[in-house]
C-alpha positions in Angstrom: 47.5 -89.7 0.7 48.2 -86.8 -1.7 50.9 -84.5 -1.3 52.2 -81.7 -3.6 55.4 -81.9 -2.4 57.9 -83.2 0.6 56.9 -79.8 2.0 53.3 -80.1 2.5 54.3 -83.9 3.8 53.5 -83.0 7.4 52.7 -80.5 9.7 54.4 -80.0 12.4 53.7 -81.4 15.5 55.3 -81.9 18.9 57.8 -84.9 19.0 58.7 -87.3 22.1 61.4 -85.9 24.0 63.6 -89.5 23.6 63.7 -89.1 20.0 66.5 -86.1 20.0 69.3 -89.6 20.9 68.2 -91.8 18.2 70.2 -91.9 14.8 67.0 -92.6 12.6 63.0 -91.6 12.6 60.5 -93.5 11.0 57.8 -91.2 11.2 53.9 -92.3 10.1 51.6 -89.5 10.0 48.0 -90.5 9.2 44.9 -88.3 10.0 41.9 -89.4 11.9 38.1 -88.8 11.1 38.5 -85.5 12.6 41.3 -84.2 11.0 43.4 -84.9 14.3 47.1 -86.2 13.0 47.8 -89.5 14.4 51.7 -89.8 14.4 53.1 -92.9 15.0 57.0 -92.8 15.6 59.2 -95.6 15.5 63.3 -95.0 16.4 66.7 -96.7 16.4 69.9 -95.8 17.1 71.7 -99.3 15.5 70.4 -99.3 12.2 72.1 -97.3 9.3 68.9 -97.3 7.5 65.6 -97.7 6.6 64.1 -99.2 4.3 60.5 -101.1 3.2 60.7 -104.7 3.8 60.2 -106.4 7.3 60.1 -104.5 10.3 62.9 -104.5 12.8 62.3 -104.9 16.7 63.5 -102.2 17.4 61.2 -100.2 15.3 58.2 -102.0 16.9 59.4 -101.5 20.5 59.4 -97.9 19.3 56.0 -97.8 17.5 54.5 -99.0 21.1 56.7 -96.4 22.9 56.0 -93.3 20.9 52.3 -93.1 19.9 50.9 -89.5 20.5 47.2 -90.4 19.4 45.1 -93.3 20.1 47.4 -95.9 21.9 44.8 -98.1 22.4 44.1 -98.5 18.7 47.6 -98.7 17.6 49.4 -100.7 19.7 47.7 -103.7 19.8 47.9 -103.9 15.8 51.8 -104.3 16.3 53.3 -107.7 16.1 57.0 -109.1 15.4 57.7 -109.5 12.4 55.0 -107.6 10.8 56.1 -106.4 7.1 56.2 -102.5 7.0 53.2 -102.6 4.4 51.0 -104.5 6.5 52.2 -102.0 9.4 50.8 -99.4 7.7 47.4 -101.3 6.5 46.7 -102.7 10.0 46.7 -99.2 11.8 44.9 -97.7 9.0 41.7 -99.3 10.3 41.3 -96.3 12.5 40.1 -94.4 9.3 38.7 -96.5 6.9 39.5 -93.6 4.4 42.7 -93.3 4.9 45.4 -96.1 2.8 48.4 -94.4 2.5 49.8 -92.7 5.2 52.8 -90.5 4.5 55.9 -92.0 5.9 59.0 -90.2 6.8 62.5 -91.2 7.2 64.6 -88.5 9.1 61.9 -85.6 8.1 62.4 -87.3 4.4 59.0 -88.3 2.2 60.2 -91.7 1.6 55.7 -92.8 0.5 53.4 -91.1 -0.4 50.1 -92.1 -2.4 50.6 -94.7 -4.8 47.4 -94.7 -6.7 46.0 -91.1 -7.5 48.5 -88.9 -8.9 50.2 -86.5 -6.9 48.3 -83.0 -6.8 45.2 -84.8 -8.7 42.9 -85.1 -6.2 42.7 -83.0 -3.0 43.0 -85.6 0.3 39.7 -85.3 2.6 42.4 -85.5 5.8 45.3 -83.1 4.4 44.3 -80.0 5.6 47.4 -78.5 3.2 44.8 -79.4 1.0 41.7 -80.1 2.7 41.6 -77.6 5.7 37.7 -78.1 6.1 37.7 -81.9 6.0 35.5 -81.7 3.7 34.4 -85.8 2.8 32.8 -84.5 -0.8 36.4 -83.8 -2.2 36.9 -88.2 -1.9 37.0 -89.4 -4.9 33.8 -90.9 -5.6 31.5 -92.0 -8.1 27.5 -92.2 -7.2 25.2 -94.7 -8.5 21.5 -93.9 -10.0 20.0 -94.5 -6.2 22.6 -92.3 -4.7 25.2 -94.8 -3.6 28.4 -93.7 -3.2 31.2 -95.6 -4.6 35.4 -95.0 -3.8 37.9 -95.6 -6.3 41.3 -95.2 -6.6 43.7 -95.0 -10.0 46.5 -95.1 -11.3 48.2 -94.9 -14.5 47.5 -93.6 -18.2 46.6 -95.4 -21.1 42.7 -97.2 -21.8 40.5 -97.9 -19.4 40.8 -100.8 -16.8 38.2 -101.4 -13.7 39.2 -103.9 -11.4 36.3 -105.2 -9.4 37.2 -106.8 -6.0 36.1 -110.1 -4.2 33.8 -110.6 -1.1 36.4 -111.0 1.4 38.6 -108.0 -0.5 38.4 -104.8 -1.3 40.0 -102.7 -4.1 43.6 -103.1 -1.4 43.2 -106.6 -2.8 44.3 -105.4 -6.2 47.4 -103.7 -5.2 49.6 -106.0 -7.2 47.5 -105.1 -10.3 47.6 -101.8 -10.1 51.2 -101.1 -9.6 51.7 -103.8 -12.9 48.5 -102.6 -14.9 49.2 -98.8 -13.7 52.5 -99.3 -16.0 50.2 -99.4 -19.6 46.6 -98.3 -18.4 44.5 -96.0 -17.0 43.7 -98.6 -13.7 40.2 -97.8 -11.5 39.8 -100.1 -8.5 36.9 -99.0 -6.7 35.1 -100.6 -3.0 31.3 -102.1 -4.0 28.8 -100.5 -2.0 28.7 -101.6 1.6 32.8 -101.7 1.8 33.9 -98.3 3.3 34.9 -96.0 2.4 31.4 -96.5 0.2 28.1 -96.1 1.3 26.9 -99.1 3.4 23.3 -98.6 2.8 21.3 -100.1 5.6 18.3 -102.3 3.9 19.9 -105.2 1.9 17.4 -104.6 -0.6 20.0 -102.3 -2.0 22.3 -104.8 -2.9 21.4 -107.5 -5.5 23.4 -109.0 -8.9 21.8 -106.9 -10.8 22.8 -103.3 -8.6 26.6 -105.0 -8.6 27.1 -104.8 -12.5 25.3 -101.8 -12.9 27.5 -99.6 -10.0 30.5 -101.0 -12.5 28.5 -99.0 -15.0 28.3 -95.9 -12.7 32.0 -95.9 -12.1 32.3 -96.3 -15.8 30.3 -93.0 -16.8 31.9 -91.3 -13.6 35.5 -91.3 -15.5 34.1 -90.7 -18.6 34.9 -93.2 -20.8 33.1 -95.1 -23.3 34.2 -98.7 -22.6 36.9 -100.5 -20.2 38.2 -103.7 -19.3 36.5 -105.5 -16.8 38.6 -107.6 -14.5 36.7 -109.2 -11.5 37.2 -111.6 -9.3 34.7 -113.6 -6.9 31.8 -111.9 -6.8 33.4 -109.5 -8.9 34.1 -112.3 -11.5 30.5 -112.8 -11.2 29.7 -108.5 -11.4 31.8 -108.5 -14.7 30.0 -111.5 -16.3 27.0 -109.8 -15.8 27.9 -106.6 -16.6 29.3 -108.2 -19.9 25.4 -109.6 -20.0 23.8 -106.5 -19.3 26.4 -103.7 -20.9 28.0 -105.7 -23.5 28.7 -102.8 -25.6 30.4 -100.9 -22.9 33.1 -103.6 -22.7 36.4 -103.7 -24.0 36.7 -107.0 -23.0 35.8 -109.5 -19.7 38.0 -111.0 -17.0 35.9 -113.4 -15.0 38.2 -115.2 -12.0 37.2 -117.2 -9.4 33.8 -117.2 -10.6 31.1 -120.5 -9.7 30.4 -120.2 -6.1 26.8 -121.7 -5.8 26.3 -122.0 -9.2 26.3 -126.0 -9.8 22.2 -126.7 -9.2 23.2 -130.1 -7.0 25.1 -127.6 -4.6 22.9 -124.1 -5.1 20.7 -124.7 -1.8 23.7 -125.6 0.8 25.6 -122.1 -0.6 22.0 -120.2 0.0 22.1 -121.7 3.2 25.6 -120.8 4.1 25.1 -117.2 2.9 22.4 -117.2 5.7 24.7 -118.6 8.1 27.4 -116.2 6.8 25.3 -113.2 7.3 23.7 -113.8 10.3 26.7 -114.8 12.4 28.4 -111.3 11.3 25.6 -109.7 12.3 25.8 -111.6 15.8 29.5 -112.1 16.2 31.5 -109.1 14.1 34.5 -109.1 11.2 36.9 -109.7 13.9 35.5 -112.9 14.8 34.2 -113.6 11.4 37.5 -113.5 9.7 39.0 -115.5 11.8 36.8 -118.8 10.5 36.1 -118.2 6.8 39.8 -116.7 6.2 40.3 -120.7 6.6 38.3 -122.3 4.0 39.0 -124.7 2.0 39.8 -122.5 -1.3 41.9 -120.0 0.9 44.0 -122.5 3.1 46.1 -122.7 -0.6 47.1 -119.5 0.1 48.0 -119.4 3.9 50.5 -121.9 2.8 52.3 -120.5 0.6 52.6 -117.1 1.6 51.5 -116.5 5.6 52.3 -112.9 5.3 50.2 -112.1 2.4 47.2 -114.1 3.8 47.4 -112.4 7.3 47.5 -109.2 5.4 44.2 -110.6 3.3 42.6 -111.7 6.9 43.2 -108.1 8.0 41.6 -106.7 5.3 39.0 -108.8 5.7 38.6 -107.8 9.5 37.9 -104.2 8.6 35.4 -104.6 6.6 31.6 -103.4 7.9 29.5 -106.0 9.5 26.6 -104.3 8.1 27.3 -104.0 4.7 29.2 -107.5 4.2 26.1 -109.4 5.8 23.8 -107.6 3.3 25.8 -108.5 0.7 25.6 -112.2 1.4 22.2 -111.6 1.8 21.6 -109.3 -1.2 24.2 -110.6 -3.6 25.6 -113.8 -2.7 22.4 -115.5 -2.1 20.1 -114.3 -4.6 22.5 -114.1 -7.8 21.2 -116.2 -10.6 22.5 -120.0 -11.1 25.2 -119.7 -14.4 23.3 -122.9 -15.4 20.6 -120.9 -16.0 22.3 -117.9 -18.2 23.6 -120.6 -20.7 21.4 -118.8 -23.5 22.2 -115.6 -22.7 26.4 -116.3 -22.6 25.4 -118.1 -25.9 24.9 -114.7 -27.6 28.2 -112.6 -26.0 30.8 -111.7 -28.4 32.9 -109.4 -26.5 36.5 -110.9 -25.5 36.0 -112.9 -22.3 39.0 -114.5 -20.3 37.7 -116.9 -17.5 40.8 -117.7 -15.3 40.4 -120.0 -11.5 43.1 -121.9 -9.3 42.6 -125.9 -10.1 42.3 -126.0 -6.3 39.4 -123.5 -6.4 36.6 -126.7 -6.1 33.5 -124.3 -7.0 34.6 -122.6 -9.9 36.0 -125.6 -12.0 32.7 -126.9 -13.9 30.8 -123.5 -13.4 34.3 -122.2 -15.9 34.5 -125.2 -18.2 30.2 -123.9 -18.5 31.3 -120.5 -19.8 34.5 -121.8 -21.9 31.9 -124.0 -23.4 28.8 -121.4 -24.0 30.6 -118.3 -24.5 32.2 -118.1 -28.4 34.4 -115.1 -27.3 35.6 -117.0 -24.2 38.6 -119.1 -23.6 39.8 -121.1 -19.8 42.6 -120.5 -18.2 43.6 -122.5 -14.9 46.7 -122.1 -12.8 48.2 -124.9 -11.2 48.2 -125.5 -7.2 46.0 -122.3 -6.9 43.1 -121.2 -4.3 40.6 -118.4 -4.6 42.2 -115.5 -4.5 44.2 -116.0 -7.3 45.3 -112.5 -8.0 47.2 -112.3 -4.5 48.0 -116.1 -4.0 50.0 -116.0 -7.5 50.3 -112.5 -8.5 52.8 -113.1 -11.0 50.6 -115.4 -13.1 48.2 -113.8 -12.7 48.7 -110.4 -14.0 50.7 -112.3 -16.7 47.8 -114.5 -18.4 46.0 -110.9 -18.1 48.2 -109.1 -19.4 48.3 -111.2 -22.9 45.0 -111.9 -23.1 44.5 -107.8 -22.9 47.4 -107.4 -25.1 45.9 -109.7 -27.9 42.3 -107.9 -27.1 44.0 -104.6 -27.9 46.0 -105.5 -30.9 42.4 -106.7 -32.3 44.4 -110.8 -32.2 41.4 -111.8 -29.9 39.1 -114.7 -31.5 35.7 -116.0 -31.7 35.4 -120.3 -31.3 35.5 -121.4 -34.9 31.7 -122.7 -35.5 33.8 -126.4 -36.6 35.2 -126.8 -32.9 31.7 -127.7 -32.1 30.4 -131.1 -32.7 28.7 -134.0 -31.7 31.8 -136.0 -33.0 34.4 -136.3 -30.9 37.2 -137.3 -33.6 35.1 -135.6 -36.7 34.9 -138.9 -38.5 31.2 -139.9 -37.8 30.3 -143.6 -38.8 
């Protein structure tokens, strides 16, 4: 949320009587659809302070106690031991516009935004700011049929579009835009069909083809000429093909976690699964549906190492809109192209092209050696004991092997496969 200063934080709004006996305040104030402020209040009179990092019990006893809007939302999203970031990202489902709440300690600003500049961009539920509520002031960019797509960013410096997974959304990059937002001007933006979006209704609106082009339409929404691409997932796959289809408005390519269905022995069980996929959303809901495929075999990597990320992740997941994920299995998943059957076509790309996958991420292991192998301007890199969502599971590495490859893209260090690495000989002494 955007704030101009720790004045305009809040407005004032009437407090719980108990509160006056407690030593600290942690005070939440989000607003709802209708511009209603949801205040969640959370006290103790033990602790000397406050600050992020897990949540004590008495805190949640307190969010459960003191909720002036909406218990019935709120206080079944409280658990023990839930970290104060996932706090705030598992209430926020009651607007899927609003991310980051501004969060008080003692009447003190202690969070606000951490993506759009402060004073950049009028909030749609700040009525300091926004007193009509007026949606059109989100910051959105719209795509040649009239799709409306939601970005965040952060950060100065060349462009850099971060394009999101399946079971994501541009909350999935948060650990790449607080390191990238350091040395670039970082866009993360929700595909259409993920609120705050447009979820158009006919999954004839989503396809491949649509999903490298909206890149494109956030692109000439911020004005710039070219940008990195970095994708993951089926954004690993939206970047390849926007690398395909708009080659010369890339700065360079970051494919991750990109193969699913693309080996020909497996391509009809994954059509059949995104059937299955999209039809038991349709009939059961995210709730339900996240709880299975939050567990598959390329994801379980992650719920071991770090449970709290990966419930945050199967939140995430949870909120998304039934209708516009099962379109996009239907649209996007499903009907995207085979990479055994662009092989020509990555034969002729020249821009700078890092394809990066956990070794535990089955799918997307021959699928990358394919591209290493047919793109000249591409090189592999693998991380060790690593899932699907590699970005989260091991953000360290992660933004580290991106951050050199974009440093050697930038610095012009970046090569093309000499033509002699590719032979029929295997030693280079034929007999």
């Amino acid at each position: 949320m955007v704030v101009k200063d720790e004045a305009d934080a809040a407005p004032a709004v009437s407090r719980p009587r108990a509160q006056s006996v407690c030593a600290k305040q942690l005070r939440i104030l989000f607003f709802s659809s209708s511009n209603d402020p949801i205040v969640i209040v959370a006290v103790s009179p033990h602790d000397p302070g406050l600050e992020p990092g897990p949540l004590r019990r008495t805190h949640q006893h307190a969010l459960g106690c003191f909720v002036e809007h909406h218990p019935h939302h709120l206080v079944p999203a409280i658990e023990r031991g839930i970290s104060f970031g996932s706090m705030i990202r598992a209430v926020g489902h009651i607007d899927p516009a609003v991310r980051h709440p501004i969060v008080e300690v003692d009447g003190k600003v202690v969070l606000k935004d951490r993506h759009v500049p402060v004073g950049a961009v009028p909030h749609p539920h700040n009525p300091a700011e926004n007193p009509q509520g007026d949606k059109s002031k989100m910051p959105y960019a719209t795509t040649d049929d009239g799709v409306r797509l939601y970005y965040e960013e952060t950060g100065k410096g060349r462009p850099l579009i971060l394009v999101h997974e399946f079971a994501g959304d541009l909350r999935s990059f948060e650990p790449q835009l607080r390191h990238f937002g350091k040395r670039y001007r970082v866009i993360a933006f929700n595909a259409r069909g993920f609120p705050p979006s447009d979820v158009p209704e006919s999954p004839e609106s989503y396809s491949q083809a649509r999903a490298a082009d909206d890149i494109l339409s956030v692109l000439d929404h911020i004005a710039e000429k070219k940008a990195h691409i970095v994708g993951l997932s089926m954004g690993g796959f939206a970047t390849l093909h926007f690398g395909l289809r708009h080659h010369d408005r890339a700065l360079s390519l970051c494919v991750g976690g990109c193969g699913y269905g693309a080996e020909l022995e497996t391509r009809e069980t994954f059509r059949s699964e995104a059937d299955t996929i999209a039809n038991f959303i349709r009939s059961s809901g995210m709730q339900a549906f996240s709880e299975r495929y939050a567990y598959g075999p390329t994801r379980v990597q992650f719920e071991n190492k770090d449970p709290r990320g990966f419930a945050e992740f199967k939140q995430i997941l949870s909120e998304h809109s039934a209708v516009g994920s099962a379109n996009t299995q239907a649209g996007v998943q499903k009907e995207r192209p085979s990479l055994y059957s662009l092989v020509e076509e990555m034969k002729k790309m020249t821009v700078p092209t890092l394809v990066i996958s956990g070794d535990e991420d089955w799918p997307c292991l021959l699928p990358g050696i394919l591209m290493k192998q047919s793109i000249p301007s591409a090189a592999l890199s693998i991380i060790p004991n690593a899932g699907h969502a590699i970005n989260i599971e091991e953000p360290d590495e992660y933004n580290r092997i991106v951050g050199e490859f974009l440093s050697q893209v930038d610095s012009g260090r970046w090569p093309m496969r000499d033509p002699r690495a590719i032979s029929k000989s295997i030693t280079g002494i034929k007999p």
